[in-house]
FILO-963775 format. One record per residue (C-alpha): residue number from 1; residue in one letter; chain; x negated, y, z. Coordinates in steps of 0.02 Angstrom, whole numbers, plus 50000, padded with zeros to 5 digits. Layout:
FILO-963775
 num residuo cadena     u     v     w
 NUM       a      A     X     Y     Z
...
***
This chain:
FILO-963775
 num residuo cadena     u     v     w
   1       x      A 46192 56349 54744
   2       x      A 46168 56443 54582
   3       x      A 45989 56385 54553
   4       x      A 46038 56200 54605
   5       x      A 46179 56194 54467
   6       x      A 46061 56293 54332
   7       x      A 45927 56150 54387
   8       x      A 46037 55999 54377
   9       x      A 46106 56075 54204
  10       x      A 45941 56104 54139
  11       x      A 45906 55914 54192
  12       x      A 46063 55840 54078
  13       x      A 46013 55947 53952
  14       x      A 45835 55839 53941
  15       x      A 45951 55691 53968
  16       x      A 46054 55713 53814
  17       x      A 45895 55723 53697
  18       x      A 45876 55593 53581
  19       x      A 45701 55510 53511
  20       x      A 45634 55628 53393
  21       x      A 45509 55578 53299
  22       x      A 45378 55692 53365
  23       x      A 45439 55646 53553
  24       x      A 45393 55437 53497
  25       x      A 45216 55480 53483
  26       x      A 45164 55465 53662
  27       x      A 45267 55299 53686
  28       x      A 45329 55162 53598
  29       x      A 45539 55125 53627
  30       x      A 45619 54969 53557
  31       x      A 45782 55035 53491
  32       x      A 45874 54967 53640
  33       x      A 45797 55079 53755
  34       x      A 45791 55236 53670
  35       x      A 45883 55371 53785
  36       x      A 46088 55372 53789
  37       x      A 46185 55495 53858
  38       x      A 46303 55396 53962
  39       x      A 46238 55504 54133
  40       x      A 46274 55662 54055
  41       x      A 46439 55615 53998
  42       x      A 46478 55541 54154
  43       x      A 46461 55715 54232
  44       x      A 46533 55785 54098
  45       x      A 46696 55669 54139
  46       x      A 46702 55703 54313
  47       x      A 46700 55898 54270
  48       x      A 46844 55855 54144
  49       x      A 46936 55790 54313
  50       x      A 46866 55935 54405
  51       x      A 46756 55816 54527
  52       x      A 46600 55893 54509
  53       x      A 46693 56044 54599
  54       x      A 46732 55936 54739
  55       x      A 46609 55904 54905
  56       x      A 46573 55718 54831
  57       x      A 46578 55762 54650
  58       x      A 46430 55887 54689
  59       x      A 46338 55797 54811
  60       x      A 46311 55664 54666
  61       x      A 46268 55799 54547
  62       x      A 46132 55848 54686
  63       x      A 46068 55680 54704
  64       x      A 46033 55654 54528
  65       x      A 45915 55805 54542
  66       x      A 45837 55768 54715
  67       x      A 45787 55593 54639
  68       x      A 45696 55684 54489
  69       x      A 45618 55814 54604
  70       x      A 45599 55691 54763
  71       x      A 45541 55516 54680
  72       x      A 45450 55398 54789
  73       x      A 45261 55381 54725
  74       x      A 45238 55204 54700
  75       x      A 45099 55078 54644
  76       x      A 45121 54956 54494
  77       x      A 45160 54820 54521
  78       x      A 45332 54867 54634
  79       x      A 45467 54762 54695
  80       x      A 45603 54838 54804
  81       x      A 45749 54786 54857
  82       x      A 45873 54917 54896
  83       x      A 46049 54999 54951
  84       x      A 46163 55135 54890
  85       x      A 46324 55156 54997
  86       x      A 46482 55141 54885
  87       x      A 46576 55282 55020
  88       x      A 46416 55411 54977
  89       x      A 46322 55494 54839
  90       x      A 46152 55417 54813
  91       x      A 46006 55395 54685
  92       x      A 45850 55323 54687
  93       x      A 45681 55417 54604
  94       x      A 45521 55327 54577
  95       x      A 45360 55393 54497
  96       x      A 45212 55301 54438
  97       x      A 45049 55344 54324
  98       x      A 45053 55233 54167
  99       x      A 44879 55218 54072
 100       x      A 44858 55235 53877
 101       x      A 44901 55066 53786
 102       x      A 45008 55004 53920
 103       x      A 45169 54917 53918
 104       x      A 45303 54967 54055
 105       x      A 45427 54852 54105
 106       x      A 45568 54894 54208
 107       x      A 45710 54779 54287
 108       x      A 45859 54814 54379
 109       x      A 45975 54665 54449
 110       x      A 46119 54676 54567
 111       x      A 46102 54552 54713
 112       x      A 46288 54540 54714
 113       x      A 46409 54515 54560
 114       x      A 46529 54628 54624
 115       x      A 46392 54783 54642
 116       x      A 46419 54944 54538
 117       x      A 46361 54992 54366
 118       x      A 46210 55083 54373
 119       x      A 46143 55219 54272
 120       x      A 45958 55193 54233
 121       x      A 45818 55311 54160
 122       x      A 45659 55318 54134
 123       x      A 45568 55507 54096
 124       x      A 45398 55577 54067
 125       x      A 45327 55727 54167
 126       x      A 45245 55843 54040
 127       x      A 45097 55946 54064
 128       x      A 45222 56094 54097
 129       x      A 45312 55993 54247
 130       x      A 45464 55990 54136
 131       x      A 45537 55796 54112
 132       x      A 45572 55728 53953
 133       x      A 45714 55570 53936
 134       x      A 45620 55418 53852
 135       x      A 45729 55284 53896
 136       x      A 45885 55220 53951
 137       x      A 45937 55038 54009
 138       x      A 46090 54964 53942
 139       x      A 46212 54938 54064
 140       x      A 46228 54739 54025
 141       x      A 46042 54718 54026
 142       x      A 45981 54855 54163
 143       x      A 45800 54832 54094
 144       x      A 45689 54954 54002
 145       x      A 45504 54912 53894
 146       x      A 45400 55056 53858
 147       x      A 45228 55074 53784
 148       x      A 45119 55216 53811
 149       x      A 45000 55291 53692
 150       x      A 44914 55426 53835
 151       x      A 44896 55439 54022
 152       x      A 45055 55511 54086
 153       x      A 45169 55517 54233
 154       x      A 45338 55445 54228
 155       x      A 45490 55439 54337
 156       x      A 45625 55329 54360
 157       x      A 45803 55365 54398
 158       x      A 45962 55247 54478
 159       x      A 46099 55303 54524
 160       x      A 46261 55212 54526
 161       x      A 46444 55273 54482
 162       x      A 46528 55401 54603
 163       x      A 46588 55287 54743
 164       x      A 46504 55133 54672
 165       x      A 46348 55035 54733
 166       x      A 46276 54896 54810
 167       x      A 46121 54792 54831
 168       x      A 46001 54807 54705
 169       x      A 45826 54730 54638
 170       x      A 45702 54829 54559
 171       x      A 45562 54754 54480
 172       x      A 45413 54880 54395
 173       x      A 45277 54796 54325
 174       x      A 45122 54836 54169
 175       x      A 45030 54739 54069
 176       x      A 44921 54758 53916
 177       x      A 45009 54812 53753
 178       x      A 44893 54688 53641
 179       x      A 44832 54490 53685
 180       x      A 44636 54493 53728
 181       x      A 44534 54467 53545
 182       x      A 44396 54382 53598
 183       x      A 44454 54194 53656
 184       x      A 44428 54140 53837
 185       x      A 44350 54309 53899
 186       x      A 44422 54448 53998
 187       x      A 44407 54631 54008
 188       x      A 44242 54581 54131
 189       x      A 44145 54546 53980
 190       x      A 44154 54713 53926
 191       x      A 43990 54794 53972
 192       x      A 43989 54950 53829
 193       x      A 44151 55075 53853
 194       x      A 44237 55188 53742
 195       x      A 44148 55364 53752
 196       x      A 43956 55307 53786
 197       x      A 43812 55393 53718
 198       x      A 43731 55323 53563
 199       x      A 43597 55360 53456
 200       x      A 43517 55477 53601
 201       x      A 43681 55553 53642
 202       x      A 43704 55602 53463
 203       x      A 43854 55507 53430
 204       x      A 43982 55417 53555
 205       x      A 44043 55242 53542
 206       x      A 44218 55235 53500
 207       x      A 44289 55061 53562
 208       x      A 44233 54901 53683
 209       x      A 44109 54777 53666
 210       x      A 44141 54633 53723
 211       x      A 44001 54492 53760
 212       x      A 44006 54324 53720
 213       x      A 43938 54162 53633
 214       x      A 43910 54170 53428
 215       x      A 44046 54075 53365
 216       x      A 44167 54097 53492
 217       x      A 44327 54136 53390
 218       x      A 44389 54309 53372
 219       x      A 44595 54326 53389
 220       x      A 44715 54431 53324
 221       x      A 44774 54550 53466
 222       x      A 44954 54583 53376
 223       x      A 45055 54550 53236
 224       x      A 44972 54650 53065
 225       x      A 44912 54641 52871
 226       x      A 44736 54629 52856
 227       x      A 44671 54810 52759
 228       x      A 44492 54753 52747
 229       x      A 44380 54610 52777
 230       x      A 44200 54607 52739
 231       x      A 44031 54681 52762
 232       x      A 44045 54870 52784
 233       x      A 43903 54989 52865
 234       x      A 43837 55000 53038
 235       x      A 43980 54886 53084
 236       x      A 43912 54726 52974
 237       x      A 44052 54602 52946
 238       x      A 44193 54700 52993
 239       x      A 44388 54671 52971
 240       x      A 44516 54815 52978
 241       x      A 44693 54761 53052
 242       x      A 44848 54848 53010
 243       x      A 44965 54851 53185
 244       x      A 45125 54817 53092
 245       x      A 45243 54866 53253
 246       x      A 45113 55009 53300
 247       x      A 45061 55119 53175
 248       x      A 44881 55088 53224
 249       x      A 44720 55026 53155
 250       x      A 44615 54875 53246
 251       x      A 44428 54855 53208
 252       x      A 44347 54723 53241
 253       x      A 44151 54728 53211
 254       x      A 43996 54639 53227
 255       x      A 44071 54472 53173
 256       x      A 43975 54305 53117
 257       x      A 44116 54224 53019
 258       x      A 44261 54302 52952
 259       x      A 44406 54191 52914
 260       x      A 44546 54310 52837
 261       x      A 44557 54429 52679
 262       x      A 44643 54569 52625
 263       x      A 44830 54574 52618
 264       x      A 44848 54413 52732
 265       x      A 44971 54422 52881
 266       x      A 44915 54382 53033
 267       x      A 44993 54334 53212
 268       x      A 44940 54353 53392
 269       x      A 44820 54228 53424
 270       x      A 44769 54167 53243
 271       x      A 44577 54166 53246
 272       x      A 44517 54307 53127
 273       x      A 44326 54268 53141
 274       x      A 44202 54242 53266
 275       x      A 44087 54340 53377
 276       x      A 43922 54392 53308
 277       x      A 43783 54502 53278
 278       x      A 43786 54573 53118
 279       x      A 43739 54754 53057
 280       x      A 43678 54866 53156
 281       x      A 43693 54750 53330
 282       x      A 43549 54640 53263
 283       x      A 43446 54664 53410
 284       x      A 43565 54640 53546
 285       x      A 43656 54487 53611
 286       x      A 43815 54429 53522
 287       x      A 43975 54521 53555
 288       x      A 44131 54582 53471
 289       x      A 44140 54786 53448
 290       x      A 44334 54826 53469
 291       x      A 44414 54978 53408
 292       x      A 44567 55065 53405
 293       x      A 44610 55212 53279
 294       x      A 44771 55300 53257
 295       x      A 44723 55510 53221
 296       x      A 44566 55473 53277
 297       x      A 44467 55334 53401
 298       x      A 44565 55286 53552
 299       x      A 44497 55205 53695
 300       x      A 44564 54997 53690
 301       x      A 44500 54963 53866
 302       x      A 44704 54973 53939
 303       x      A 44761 54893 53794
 304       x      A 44705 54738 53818
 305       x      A 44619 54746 54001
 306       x      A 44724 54602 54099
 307       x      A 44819 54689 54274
 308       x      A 44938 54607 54407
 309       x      A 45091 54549 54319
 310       x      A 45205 54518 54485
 311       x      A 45231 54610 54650
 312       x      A 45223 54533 54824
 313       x      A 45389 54445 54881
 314       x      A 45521 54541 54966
 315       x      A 45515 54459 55133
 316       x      A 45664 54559 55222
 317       x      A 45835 54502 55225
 318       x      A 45933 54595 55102
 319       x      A 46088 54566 55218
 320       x      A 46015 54702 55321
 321       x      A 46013 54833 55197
 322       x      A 46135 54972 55240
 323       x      A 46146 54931 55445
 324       x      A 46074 55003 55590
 325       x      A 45920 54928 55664
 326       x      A 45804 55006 55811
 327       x      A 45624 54990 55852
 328       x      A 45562 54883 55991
 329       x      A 45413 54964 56033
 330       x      A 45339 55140 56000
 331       x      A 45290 55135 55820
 332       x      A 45203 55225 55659
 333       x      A 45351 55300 55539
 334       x      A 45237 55293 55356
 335       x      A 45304 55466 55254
 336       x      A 45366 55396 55063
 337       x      A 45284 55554 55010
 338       x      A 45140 55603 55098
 339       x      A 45093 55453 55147
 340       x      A 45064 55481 55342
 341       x      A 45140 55429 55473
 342       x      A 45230 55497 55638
 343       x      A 45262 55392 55780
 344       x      A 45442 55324 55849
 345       x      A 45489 55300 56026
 346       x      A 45560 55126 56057
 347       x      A 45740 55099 56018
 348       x      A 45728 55224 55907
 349       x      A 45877 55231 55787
 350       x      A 45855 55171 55599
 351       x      A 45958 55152 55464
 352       x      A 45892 55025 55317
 353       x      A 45874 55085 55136
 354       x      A 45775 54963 55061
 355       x      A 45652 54813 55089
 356       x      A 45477 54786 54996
 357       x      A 45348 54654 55037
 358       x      A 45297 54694 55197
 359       x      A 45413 54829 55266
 360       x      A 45589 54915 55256
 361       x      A 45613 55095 55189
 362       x      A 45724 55184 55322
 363       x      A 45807 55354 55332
 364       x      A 45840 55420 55511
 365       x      A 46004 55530 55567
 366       x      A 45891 55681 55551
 367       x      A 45873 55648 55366
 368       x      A 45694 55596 55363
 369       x      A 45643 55435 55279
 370       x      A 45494 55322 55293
 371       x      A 45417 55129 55290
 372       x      A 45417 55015 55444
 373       x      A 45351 54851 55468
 374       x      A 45466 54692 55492
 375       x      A 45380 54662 55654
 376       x      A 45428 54826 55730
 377       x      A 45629 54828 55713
 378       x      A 45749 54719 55802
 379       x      A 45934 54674 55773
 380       x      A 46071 54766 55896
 381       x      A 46112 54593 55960
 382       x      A 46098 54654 56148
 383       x      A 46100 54836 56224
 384       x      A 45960 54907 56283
 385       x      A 46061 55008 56431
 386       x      A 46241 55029 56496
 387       x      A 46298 55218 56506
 388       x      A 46439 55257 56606
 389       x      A 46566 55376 56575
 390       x      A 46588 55513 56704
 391       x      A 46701 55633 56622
 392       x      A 46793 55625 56454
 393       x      A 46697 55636 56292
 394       x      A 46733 55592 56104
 395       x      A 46622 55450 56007
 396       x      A 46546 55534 55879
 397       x      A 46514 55478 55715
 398       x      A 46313 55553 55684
 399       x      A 46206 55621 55833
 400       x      A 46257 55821 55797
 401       x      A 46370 55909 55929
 402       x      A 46524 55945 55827
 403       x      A 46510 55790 55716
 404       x      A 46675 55737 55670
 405       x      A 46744 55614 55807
 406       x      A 46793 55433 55807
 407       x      A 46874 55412 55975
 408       x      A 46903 55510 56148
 409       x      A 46828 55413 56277
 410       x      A 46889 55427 56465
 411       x      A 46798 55432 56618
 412       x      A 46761 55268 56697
 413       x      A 46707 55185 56546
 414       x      A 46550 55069 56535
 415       x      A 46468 55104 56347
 416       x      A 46342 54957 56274
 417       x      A 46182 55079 56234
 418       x      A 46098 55008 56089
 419       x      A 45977 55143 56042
 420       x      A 45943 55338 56022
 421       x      A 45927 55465 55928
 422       x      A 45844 55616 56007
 423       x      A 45984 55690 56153
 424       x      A 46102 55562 56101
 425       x      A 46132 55388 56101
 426       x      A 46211 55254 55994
 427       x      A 46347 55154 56087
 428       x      A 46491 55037 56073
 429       x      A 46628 55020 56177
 430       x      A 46744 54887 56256
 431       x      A 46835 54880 56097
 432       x      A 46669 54869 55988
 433       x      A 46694 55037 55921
 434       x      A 46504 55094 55887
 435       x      A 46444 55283 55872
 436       x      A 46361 55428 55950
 437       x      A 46374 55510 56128
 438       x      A 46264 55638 56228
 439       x      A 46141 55532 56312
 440       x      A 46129 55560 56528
***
């Protein structure tokens, strides 16, 4: 208990950190997202009222840590929709790998008005395995826009207010951080990366070229002042771009025509030039080198390489979320973590969690939590069995022995089985009070 406190202590610590500015350098935070401590003064308020001493106070406290050390390894994009019970303590992790030069955007919406205020944040793992707070969603907008500046591993935390929740949305989703510079092509007219050989190996390149038509206009990948524009070096008819919002150089070499100069502003999508030859690229076919500088060469390719905006649909019905379901055949249980699977008998017990495009997230009574598909639940609409009572027993309300009880049951009565749950099964009785009894 000692070690779980000192962890979840050490954890609100990181939460109440503020954006230095040595901690901006591996993202950039619009001002509305920088981290808040509203979590950590939440705890601090139920300590105040001496809740966090209580069963439930703690047992939030615990799930605020479990989400950080247990998140769900996800994708991009991610859509899930998702329940935390209003009578329990819950919290959501997720953790995803961003790329350098991408943009993160996060959404939260509640799929009723009446749901619980949320706390959202978003952290990085560091190279020592210790998180550090980058952002925080504002309650009234629950939505959070990152970008990144290196490969790194983030994690995302929700958890709502002690006895608060609902039905939530969750939307995760990246895209490049600047527009495309060369007009009408994609990142699959790159064919020269950042980092190959040059001059026999004696040099590397340090940016993208991108292949296409002379004359096809070059564009302005962001918002900047123009530093230089002219012919300079290897690079022939070069312009230098000042990234007003970035701190960041763009280069843009190679060029036929250039059509800014020094000190002009420029917007995403004004034409700058157009692709060419020039300097030392003479002897090869047309094409725009791209560069990135900021302390040194960075590679553009995730800046501006186009990915899927927009997860799959949710097809499951959100109504569902939060009631019991079974399987109707013998089916694969897919491990959030590990990612393999264990098989269920049929009419195996399930409790949904959350839906995504294809299946629902479920947690069993044992604790244990997985995907299954649509296809393999049903609805408790009829029983599977009828078990009859031979001698008095109490309904239970979870499949362990000396769970508390709901109701003493006397012999002679005829329970509606609708599923199980290893020894025990999960009944209702003629007064449609459901729970748990020793199966026969």
């Amino acid at each position: 208990m000692f070690y779980s406190i000192l962890r979840v202590c050490t954890v609100f610590v990181l939460i109440g950190m503020l954006l230095s500015t040595s901690s901006c350098k591996k993202e950039m935070v619009e001002t509305a997202y920088y981290p808040r401590e509203d979590h950590s003064s939440y705890v601090e308020s139920l300590r105040k009222l001496h809740l966090s001493d209580a069963a439930l106070g703690q047992d939030w406290i615990d799930a605020a840590g479990r989400a950080l050390d247990e998140p769900l390894d996800i994708e991009l994009p991610y859509r899930e929709e998702f329940y935390l019970p209003p009578t329990g303590a819950a919290s959501f992790g997720y953790r995803m790998d961003i790329l350098q030069g991408q943009r993160l955007e996060i959404s939260v919406e509640p799929l009723n008005a009446q749901d619980g205020n949320l706390f959202i944040d978003l952290f990085r793992q560091e190279a020592s395995q210790q998180l550090r707070h980058i952002a925080t969603a504002a309650s009234e907008e629950k939505f959070i826009a990152i970008e990144t500046r290196t490969d790194a591993v983030y994690i995302l935390r929700i958890q709502p207010e002690l006895l608060r929740g609902g039905k939530y949305k969750v939307d995760i989703s990246v895209s490049p951080s600047l527009a495309f510079p060369v007009e009408g092509k994609s990142q699959y007219d790159i064919q020269s990366f950042f980092g190959d050989p040059r001059d026999g190996g004696r040099r590397k390149h340090h940016g993208v070229d991108i292949f296409a038509s002379r004359h096809t206009p070059v564009v302005a990948p962001a918002e900047g002042t123009v530093r230089f524009a002219g012919e300079r070096g290897l690079g022939g008819r070069v312009v230098w771009l000042q990234d007003s919002k970035r701190d960041q150089t763009l280069y843009f070499a190679h060029l036929h025509d250039i059509f800014v100069h020094r000190g002009q502003k420029v917007s995403p999508g004004d034409t700058i030039g157009t692709v060419g030859n020039t300097g030392n690229a003479r002897t090869t076919p047309p094409h725009l080198h791209f560069g990135i500088y900021k302390s040194g060469p960075q590679d553009p390719f995730h800046y501006i390489a186009a990915v899927q905006r927009s997860a799959k649909k949710v097809m499951g019905n959100s109504d569902k979320l939060g009631l019991w379901m079974r399987t109707q055949k013998a089916t694969a249980l897919r491990d959030p973590f590990s990612g393999n699977a264990s098989t269920l008998n049929r009419h195996q017990m399930v409790h949904l969690i959350a839906a995504t495009s294809a299946s629902y997230r479920v947690s069993l009574p044992d604790g244990r939590t997985g995907f299954i598909r649509y296809s393999d639940l049903e609805d408790l609409i009829s029983p599977v069995a009828i078990q009859d009572v031979s001698r008095p027993v109490f309904l239970l309300e979870s499949p362990i022995e000396h769970a508390p009880d709901i109701k003493r049951l006397s012999n002679g009565v005829a329970l509606q089985v609708h599923g199980f749950h290893e020894d025990f099964s999960y009944v209702s009785d003629e007064t449609g009070n459901r729970g748990w009894v020793m199966a026969p």
